[in-house]
N, C-alpha and C positions, 0 to 999 in steps of 0.2 A: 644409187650413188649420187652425193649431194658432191656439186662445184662452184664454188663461191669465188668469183671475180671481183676485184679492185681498180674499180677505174679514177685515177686520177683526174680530176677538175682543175685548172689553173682558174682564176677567176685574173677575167682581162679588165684593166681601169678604163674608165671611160678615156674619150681624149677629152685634154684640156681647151677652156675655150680662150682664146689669144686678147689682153684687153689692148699693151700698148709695146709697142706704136700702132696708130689705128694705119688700119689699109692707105696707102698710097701717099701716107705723111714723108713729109721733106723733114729732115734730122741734120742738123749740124752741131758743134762744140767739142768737148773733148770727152765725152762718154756719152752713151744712150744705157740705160734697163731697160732690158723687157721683162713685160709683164703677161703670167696668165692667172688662168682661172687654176685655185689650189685643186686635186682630184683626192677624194676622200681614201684614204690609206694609202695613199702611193708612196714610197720610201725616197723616190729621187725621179727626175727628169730628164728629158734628152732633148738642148734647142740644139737646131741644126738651121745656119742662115749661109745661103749661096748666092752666085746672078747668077744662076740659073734657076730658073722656076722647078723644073724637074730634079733638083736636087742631085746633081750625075756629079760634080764636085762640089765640097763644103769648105768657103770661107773659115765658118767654126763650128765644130759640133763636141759638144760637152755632153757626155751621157751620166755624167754623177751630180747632177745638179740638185739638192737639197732645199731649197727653196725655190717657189711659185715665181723666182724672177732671176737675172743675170744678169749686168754691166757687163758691158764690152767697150774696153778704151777706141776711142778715138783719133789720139794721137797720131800727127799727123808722121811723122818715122815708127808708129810701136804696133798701128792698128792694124788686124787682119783683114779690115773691110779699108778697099779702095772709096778714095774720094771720087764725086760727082758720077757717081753709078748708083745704077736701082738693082737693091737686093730683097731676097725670098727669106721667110723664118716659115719655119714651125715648129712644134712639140711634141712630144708622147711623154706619156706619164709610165713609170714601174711602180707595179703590184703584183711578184710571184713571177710577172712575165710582160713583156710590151705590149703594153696598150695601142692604139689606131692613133694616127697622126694626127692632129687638130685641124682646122683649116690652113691653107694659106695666106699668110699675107706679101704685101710688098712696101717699101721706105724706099727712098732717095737718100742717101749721102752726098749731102751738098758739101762736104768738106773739100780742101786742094786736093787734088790728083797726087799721088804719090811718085815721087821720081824715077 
């Protein structure tokens, strides 16, 4: 008796590598982009930026992101990132399934304090 199994592979993307903002830059004005490294076949991305390092709440986490970057307003009534606070980004890329999170980095938001 012959038994023939089918085992599924997802193939995981690498993580992307983060170019900007570099680790521990001070950022002010009215929008920041960030940037990473593109991951070869990935259909879309997921930045997720918090002040927390461990990521336990997200400022913004966009998981359909379709290009290697993403502005985020500034504005000082519009923006989800408070002024004069240091916040955490990272990345995964999708291919078939989520890939490993990139490094960490961290920015200052020198912008006003929101009311």
């Amino acid at each position: 008796m012959l038994i023939f199994s089918t085992v599924a592979c997802l193939i995981s993307p690498d993580a992307p590598g983060l170019l900007y903002p570099p680790d521990g830059d001070t950022i002010s004005g009215s929008q920041i982009t960030f940037r990473w490294t593109s991951v070869e076949d990935a259909t879309n991305y997921k930045l997720e930026i918090s002040s927390d390092e461990y990521f336990t709440s997200t400022a913004v986490s966009e998981d359909s992101v379709d290009a290697a970057s993403y502005t985020v307003d500034l504005g000082y009534e519009t923006s989800p990132l408070n002024g004069q606070r240091t916040y955490y980004w990272h990345v995964a890329a999708f291919k078939e399934g989520w890939g490993s999170w990139s490094g960490v980095r961290s920015f200052y938001n020198a912008n006003q304090e929101h009311p």
